[in-house]
C-alpha positions in Angstrom: 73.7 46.1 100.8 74.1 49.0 98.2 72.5 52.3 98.0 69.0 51.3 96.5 68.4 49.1 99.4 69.7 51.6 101.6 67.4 54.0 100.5 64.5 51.5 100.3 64.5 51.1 104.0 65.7 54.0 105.6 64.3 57.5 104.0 67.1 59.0 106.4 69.5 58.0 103.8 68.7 59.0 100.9 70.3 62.8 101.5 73.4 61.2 102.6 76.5 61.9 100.7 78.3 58.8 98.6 80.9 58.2 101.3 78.4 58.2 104.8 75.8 56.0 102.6 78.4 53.5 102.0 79.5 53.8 105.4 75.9 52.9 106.3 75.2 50.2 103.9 78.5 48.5 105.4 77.1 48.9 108.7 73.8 47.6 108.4 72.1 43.6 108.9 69.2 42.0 108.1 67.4 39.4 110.1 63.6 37.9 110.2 61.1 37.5 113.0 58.2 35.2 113.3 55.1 36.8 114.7 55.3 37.1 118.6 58.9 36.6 119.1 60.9 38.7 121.0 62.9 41.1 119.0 65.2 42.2 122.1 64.6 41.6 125.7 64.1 44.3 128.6 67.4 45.0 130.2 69.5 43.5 126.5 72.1 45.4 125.7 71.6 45.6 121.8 74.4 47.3 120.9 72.7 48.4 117.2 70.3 51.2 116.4 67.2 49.2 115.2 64.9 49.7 111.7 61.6 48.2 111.0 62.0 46.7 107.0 58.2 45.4 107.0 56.0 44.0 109.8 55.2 45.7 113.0 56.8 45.9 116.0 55.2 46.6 119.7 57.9 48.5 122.1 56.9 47.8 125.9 57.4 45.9 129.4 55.6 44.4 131.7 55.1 45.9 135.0 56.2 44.1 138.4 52.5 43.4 139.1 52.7 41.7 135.5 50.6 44.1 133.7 51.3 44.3 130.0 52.5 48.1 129.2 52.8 49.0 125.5 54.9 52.3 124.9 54.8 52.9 121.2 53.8 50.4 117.5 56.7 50.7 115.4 55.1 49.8 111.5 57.8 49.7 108.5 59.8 52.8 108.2 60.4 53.3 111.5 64.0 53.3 113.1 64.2 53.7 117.2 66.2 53.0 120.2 68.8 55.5 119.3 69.0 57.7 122.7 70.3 54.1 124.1 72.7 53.5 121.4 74.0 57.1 122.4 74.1 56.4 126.4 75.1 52.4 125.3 72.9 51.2 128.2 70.6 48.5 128.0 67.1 49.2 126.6 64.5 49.8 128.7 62.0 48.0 127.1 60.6 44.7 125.1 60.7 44.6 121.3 58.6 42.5 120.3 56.8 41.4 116.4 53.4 41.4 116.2 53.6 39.5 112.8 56.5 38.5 110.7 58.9 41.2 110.8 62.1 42.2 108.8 64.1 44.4 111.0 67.6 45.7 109.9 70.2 46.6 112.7 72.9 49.3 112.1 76.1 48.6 114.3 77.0 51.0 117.0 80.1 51.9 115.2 79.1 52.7 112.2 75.9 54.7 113.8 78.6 57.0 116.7 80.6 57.8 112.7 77.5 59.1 111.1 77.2 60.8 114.9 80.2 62.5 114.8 81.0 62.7 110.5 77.7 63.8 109.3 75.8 67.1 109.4 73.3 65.2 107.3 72.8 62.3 109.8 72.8 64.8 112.9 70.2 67.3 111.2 67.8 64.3 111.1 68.4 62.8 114.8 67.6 65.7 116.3 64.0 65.8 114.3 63.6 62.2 115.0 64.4 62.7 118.8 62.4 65.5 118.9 59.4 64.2 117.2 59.8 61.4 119.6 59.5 63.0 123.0 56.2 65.3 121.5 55.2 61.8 120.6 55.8 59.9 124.2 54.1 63.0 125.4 51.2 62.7 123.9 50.6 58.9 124.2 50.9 59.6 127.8 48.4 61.9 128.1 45.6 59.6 126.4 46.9 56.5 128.2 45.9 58.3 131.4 42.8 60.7 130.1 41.0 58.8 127.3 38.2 56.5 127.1 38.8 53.8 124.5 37.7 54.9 121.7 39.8 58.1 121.8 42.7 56.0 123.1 42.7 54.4 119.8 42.3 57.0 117.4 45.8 58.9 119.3 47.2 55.9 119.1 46.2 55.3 115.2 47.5 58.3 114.3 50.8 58.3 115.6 51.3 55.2 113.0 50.7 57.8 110.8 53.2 60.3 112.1 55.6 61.5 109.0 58.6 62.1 110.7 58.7 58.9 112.4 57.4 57.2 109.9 57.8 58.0 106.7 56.7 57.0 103.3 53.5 55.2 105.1 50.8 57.0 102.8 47.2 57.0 104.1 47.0 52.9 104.4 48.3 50.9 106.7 47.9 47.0 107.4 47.1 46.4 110.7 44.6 44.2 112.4 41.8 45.0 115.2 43.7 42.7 117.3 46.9 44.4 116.7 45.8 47.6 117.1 44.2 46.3 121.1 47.8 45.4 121.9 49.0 48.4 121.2 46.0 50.5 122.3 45.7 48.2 125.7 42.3 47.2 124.7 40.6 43.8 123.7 39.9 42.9 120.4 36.2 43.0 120.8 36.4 46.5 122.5 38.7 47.6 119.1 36.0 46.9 116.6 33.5 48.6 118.4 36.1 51.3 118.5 36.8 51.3 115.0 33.5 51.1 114.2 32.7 54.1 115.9 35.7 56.0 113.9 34.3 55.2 110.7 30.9 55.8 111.8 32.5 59.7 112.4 33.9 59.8 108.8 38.2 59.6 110.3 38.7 56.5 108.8 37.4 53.4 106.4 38.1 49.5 107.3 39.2 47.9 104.8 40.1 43.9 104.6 43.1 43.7 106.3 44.0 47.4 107.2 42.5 50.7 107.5 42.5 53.8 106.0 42.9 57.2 107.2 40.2 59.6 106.2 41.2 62.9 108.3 44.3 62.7 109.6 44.2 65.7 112.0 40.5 64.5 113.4 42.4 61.2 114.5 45.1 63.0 116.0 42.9 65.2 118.1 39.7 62.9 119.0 38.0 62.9 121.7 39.4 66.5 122.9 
């Protein structure tokens, strides 16, 4: 891998000096997913910090009464799972793709070196891991609050979320269905949904994804 390709899929790289990018593009896999396999099992110990290239991931478990529980959508861009690489413990969670999905895997080696070598690497873990637990926070506040329609729209938006995942723009292709598995809705109940959000002037369908309108309405509707 060289440093275009680095910097193609992981904007975390691209302030890195010569040396750690190398160090990174040495470190660092590629592999493909079919649509609805399963990434990394609950309870895996995956010992690499994990990047979306394209597709979409859903991050979740399924409960002992066998209820389906959705955490987080992971669209390209996103890297996660490093607060387990740190502890190296297994993850706590299901990765699964909700369409084919390119993911690239960054050895735990090569990501403790950035850990301890870079001032670079460190600057941006500690936005990413803070963005993350303001993130967690708020999706557990509208999975307990919200009606559906809200629960949605939160749960749109934080696709959209800049630090996470950046380079996304104002677009993103995703289906209704899609978005019910990671909203915990039906499909049915997701059109009506985002029906209701365009209707409100937050977002526009559009054939095979959505666009986002107004940002900040998304993030905060239904308060």
């Amino acid at each position: 891998m060289g440093r275009a390709r680095l910097a193609h899929i992981a904007a975390w790289s691209i302030d890195l000096p010569d040396d750690e990018a190398d160090r990174a593009c040495a470190g660092i896999i590629e592999k493909a997913y079919a649509r609805g396999a399963c990434i990394c099992p609950k309870n895996t110990v995956l010992e690499s910090w994990t990047g979306v290239v394209s597709g979409l991931v859903k991050v979740g478990t399924v409960s002992r009464e066998g209820r389906s529980v959705t955490f987080t959508g992971v669209p390209a861009g996103g890297w996660f799972g490093e607060g387990t690489v740190l502890k190296n413990e297994p993850r706590r969670y299901d990765i699964v793709a909700l369409r084919h999905t390119r993911m690239a895997f960054m050895g735990r080696p090569t990501f403790m070196w950035l850990v301890e070598n870079s001032v670079v690497f460190n600057r941006f873990l500690v936005n990413q891991l803070n963005e993350r637990l303001g993130h967690f926070m708020a999706l557990l506040e509208y999975d307990r609050l919200l009606d559906a329609t809200p629960r949605l729209a939160r749960c749109l938006a934080s696709l959209f979320n800049p630090v996470l995942y950046p380079g996304g723009g104002d677009h993103l292709e995703i289906t209704q269905e899609e978005l019910g598995l990671l909203s915990g809705i039906t499909r049915q109940v997701a059109n009506q949904s985002l029906k209701a959000l365009q209707k409100d002037g937050v977002v526009r369908l559009e054939y095979g994804g959505i666009t986002v309108v107004d940002l900040e309405r998304l993030r905060n509707y239904g308060a």
